[in-house]
N, C-alpha and C positions, 0 to 999 in steps of 0.2 A: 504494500500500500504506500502510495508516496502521500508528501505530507506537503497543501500547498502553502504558502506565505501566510505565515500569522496563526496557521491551523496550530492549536495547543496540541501541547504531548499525551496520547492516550496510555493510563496506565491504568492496570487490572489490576487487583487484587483477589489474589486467590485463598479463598479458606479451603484447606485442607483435614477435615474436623477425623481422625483417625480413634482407633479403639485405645490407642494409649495416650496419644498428646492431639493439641491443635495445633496446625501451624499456619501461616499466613506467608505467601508468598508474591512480591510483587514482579507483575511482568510488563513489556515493553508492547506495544504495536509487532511489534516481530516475535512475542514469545519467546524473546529475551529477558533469563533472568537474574533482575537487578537485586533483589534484595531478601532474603529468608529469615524467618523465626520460628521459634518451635515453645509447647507451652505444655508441661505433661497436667495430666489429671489423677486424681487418687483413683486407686482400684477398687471396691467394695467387695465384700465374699464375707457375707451375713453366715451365709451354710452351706453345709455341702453343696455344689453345684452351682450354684446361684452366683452371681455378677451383677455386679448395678454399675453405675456412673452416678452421681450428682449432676442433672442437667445444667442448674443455674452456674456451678463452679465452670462447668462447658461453656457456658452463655461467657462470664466475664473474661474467661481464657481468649475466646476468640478476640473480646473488645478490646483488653489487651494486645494480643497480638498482631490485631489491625493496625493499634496506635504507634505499633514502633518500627513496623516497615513504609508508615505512609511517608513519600518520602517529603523535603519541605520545596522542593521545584514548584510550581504554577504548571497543572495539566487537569486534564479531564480525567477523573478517578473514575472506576465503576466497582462492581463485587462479584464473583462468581464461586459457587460452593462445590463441593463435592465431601461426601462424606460417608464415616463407617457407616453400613446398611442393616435393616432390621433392627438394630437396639431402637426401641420404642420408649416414646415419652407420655403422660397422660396427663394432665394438668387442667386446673380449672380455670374457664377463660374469664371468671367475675374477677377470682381474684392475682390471675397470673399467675398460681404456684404449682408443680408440679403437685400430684396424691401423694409421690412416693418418689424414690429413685430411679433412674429407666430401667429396664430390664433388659443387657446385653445381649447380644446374639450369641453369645457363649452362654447364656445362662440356659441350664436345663432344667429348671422346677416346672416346664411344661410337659416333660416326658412320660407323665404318667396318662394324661391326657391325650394325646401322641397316638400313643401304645393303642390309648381305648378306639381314637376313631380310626387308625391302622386295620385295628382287625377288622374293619367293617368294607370288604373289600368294595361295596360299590360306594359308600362314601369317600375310601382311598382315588378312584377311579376318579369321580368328580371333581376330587380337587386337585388332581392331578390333568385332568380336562382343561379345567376352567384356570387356574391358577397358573399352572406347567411346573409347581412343585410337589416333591413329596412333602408328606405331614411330617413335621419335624419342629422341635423346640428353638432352633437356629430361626426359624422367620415370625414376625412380630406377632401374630394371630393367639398363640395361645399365652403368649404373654400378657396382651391385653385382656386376655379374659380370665387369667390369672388377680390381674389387679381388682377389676372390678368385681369379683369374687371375696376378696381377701383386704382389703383396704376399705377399713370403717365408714360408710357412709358412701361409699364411691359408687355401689350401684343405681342408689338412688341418686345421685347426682346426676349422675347419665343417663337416667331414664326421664329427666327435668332437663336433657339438655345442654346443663353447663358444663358438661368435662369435651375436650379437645383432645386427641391422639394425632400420633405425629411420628418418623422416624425425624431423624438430631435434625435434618435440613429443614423439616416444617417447624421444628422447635427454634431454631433460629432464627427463621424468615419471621415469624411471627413475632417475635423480640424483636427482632433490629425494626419491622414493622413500626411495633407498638402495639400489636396487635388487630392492623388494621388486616393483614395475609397472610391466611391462611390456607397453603397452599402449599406442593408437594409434585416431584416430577415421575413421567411414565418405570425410569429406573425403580428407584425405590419405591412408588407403589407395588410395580411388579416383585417385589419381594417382602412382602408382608401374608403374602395367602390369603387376603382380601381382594386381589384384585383380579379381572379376569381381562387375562394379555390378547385375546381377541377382540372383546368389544372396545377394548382401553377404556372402561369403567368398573366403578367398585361393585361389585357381586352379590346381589342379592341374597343368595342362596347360602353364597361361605360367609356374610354376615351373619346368618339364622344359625349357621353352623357355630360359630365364636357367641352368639348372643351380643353383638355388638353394635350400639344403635348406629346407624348411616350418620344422626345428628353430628357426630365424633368425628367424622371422614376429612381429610382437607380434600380440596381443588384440586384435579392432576393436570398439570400443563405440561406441555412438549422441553424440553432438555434447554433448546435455546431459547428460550420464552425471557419476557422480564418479569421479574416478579413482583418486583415494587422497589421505592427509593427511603433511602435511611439514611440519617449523618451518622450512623455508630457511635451512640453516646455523646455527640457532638462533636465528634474527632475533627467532620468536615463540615463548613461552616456551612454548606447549602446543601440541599441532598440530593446523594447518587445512588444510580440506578444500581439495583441489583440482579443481574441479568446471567443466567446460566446456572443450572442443580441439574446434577446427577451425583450416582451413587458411587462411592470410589474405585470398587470394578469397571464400571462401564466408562469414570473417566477415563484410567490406564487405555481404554480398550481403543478408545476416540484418539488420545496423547498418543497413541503407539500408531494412529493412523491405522486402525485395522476395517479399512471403508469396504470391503472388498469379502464378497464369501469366502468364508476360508481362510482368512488371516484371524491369527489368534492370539494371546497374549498372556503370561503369566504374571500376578503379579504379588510379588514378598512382601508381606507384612507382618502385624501379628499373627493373621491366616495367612493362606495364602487362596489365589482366585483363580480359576484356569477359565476362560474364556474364550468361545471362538467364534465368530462373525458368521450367522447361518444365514443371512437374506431376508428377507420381507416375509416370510412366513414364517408362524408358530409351527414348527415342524414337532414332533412329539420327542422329547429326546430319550438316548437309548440310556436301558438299564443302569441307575447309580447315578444319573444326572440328573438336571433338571432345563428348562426352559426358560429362560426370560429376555424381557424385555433387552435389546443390548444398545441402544440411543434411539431417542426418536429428534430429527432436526432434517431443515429445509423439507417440512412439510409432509416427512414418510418416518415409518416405523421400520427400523431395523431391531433383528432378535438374535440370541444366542443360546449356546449352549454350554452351560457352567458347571464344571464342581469348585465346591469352597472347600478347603481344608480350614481345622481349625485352630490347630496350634502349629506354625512354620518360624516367624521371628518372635512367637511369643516363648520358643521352647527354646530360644538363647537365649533370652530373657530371663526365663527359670533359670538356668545354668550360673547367670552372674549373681540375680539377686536371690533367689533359692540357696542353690546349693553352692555358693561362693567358690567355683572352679575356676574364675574368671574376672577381670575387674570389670571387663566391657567387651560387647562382640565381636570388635574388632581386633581384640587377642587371636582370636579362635583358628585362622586360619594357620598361624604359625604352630598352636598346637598340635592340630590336625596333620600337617603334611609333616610333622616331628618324627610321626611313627610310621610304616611301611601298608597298614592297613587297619583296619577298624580292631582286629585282633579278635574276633568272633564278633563283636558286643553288639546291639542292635537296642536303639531307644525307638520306644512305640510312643509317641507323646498327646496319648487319648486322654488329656488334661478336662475335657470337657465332651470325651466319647468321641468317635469318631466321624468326619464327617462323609463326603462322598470318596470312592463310589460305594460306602461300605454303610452307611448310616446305623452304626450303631452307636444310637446315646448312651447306653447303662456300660460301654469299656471304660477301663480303667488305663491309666499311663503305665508302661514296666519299661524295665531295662533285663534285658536277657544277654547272656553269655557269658555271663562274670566266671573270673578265674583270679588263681594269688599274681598271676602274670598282668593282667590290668590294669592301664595307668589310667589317669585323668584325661590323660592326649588321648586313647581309643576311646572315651565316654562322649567327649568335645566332637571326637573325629564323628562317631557313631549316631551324633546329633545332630551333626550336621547333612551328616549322608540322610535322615531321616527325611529330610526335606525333599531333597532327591525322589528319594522311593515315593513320597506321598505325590508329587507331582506327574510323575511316572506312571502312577495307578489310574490318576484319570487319564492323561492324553492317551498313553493306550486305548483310552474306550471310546475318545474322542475321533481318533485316528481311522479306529473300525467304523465309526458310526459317518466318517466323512469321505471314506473310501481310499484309505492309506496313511502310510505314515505324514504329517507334516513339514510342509519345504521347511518352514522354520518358526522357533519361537520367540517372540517379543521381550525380554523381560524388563521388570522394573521394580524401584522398590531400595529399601536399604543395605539387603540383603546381597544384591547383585554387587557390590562392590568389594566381598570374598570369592578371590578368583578360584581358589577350590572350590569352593559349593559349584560354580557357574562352570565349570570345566566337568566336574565329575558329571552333574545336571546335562549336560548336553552327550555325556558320553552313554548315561543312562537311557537316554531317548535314543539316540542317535539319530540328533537331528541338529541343527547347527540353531545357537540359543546367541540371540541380537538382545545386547545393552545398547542403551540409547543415552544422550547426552545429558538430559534430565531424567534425576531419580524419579523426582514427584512424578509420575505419567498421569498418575489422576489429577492432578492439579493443571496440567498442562491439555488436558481434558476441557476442562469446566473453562479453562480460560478462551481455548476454541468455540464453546457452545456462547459465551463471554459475546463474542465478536462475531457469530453469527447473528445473534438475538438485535445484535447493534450496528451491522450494518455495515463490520469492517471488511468483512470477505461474505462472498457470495456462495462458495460453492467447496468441496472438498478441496479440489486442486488448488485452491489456494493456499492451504494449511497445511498440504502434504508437505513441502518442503521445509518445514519447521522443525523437522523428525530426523534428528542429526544422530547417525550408528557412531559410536565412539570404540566400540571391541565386538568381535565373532568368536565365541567360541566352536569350532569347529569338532565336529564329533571324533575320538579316536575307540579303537577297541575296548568295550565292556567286560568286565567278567559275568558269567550270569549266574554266578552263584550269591554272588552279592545281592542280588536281589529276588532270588531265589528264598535266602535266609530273612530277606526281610518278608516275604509272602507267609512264610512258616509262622514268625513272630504274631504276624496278625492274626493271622489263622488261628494259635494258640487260644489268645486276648477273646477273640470273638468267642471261640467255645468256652470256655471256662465261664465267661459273662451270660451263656444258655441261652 
């Protein structure tokens, strides 16, 4: 885009709201990035299984985080979001407050619930139908019916209308609002198990199913939509628009440039997301995935085909603040390549059960193959390869289900900057695994959908070129035992779980 005489500098801002921190990232008219911050959040874990956030701590992270990347230049600001998906917020709109804590997408105090409408094979079918998920504690539906169950006074509030549900991105639009939008885009609807990804409306049917009034629903608008204009606490003295939500899988997927059937993208986080670009139709996807929404922008719905893993940078995470093997995760690769190979050991890190393609919530985490020969480096190494195998598990089925292996995969994320994980990861697929120049992909995502909504570029090819590869990992010879061993471990985990 050229910029004529006198035109002010457009700069975006991007929230990046993630399951462990917030960050705010600012970018140029080119998707150039000037400036980053990052703002972590307390974790909650009341009881077994269970995970919360504190929304409102989320709410002032970000406003923080906004205020210290804006830069003090004279430009046209805007906002664009993307964010962790399905942790759900409930709140009442009289008085602004959350009922209660959100309830994470790791959280499984749904699972018994799960379980009950699983066995009921045509109600699995239906909302597998209508949704393009399976019934699972991972997407916000039985969470919310969780609260309004279990939180004093909360059903009758929502049978009166006043309580508002939200995944983080309608919980923030509605803040920075003031409450005036309320509102929510095609991604993260599509992952709640309320919505149904053909009509692109919310569901009659899996409302009656959750008991959950329609009153509660926000607006779904399109990926590049505006949403409305906020000064973020008065950061900015007039107010800007805030134009661009989606979910942080399907930013990565947009960031990665994956316009194209059949381009697909990995991406490391606390989970981690496999994604693959299947076209304009809700195709049913194959066994151990699911369907959803994968961007909708310039006027059409694109969809994909997804498994979520649920502990990938969460389970280096454990390793440093858990079990102190580690000061930070950027140790990790030096440990790893210390020793010759994993030395049997294999970590299953089912912290919160496991997720696709295997979907059992009631596994528990183990480490198998312990011996007095055992260091720390094959537990670091062996958790690392975890990642590996768990990414592995899906594109295999992705691979079959798209008629081959994959040219290549996309990745992004924190994670990709341990060149053992990313080397073994490619050796494991055998398929050549593209880093790109920005981590954030999802961030770089929302800010494309940013500059759609407003007018800076017209069409994909605009923003293709913004997709700078900085390293290939190139596949070499696998061993297939190694992942042979790790098929066994799972194996174990599942049965013993019954």
């Amino acid at each position: 885009m050229r910029k004529e005489k006198g035109e002010m500098l457009q700069r975006i801002i991007a929230i990046d709201q993630s399951t462990s921190s917030t960050k705010a990232l600012l970018f140029d008219e080119q998707c150039r990035l000037l400036e980053r911050t990052n703002v972590d959040h307390q974790q909650y874990y009341p009881q077994t299984g269970w995970v919360e956030h504190d929304a409102e701590e989320i709410y002032q992270n970000m406003v923080e985080a906004i205020r210290s990347v804006k830069g003090t230049e004279e430009g046209e600001y805007s906002l664009c979001l993307t964010n962790q998906r399905e942790t759900v917020v409930v709140w009442n709109k009289l008085t602004g407050k959350p009922i209660a804590r959100a309830v994470v997408w790791q959280d499984t105090r749904g699972a018994e619930l799960c379980r009950q409408l699983r066995s009921d094979e045509r109600i699995a079918k239906m909302v597998m139908e209508r949704s393009g998920l399976l019934i699972d504690p991972n997407f916000s539906a039985s969470g919310v019916k969780w609260l309004l169950g279990n939180v004093e006074g909360a059903r009758e509030q929502a049978n009166r209308g006043e309580l508002l549900l939200g995944t983080i991105d309608t919980w923030l639009v509605w803040r920075l609002t003031g409450g005036r939008v309320h509102a929510t885009d095609t991604t993260n609807a599509s992952r709640t198990m309320l919505f149904n990804i053909h009509t692109l409306q919310w569901d009659d049917e899996l409302l009656r199913l959750f008991d959950i009034p329609r009153t509660m629903l926000p607006e779904v608008l399109p990926c590049d939509a505006v949403y409305g204009e906020t000064t973020v606490e008065g950061i900015f003295d007039e107010p800007i628009k805030i134009a661009g939500v989606l979910g942080d899988s399907h930013g990565a997927l947009v960031g990665q440039m994956c316009f194209e059937t059949g381009s697909g993208k990995v991406t490391y986080g606390t989970g981690s997301s496999v994604m693959v670009n299947i076209g304009k139709d809700p195709l049913p996807a194959p066994e151990g995935l699911v369907t959803s929404v994968g961007f909708t922008a310039q006027g059409t719905t694109y969809y994909g085909y997804e498994g979520n893993i649920y502990s990938t940078g969460a389970t280096l995470k454990w390793m440093c603040d858990q079990l102190g093997l580690v000061d930070k995760p950027a140790e990790m690769e030096a440990l790893a390549t210390s020793v010759a190979d994993n030395g049997g050991v294999y970590v299953v890190p089912a912290f919160s059960g496991l997720g696709a393609p295997w979907w059992q919530s009631g596994v528990k985490g183990a480490v198998f193959g312990l011996t007095f020969a055992t260091t720390k480096c094959h537990v670091v190494r062996a958790a690392l390869e975890s990642i590996a195998y768990q990414i592995k598990d899906l594109v295999d089925v992705m691979a079959r289900a798209t008629g081959g292996r994959l040219g290549e995969i996309c990745a992004d994320g924190g994670p990709t900057k341990n060149r053992f994980l990313m080397q073994f990861q490619a050796d494991q697929l055998n398929t050549p695994v593209v880093c790109t120049e920005v981590d954030d992909a999802s961030a770089l995502g929302a800010v494309v959908m940013n500059g759609f909504a407003r007018g800076l570029w017209t069409s994909f090819a605009d923003v293709t070129p913004f997709r700078k590869v900085t390293h290939v990992y190139e596949p070499r010879t696998a061993n297939p035992h190694l992942y042979e061993g790790w098929r066994r471990a799972v194996g174990q985990l599942i049965c013993d779980a019954g």
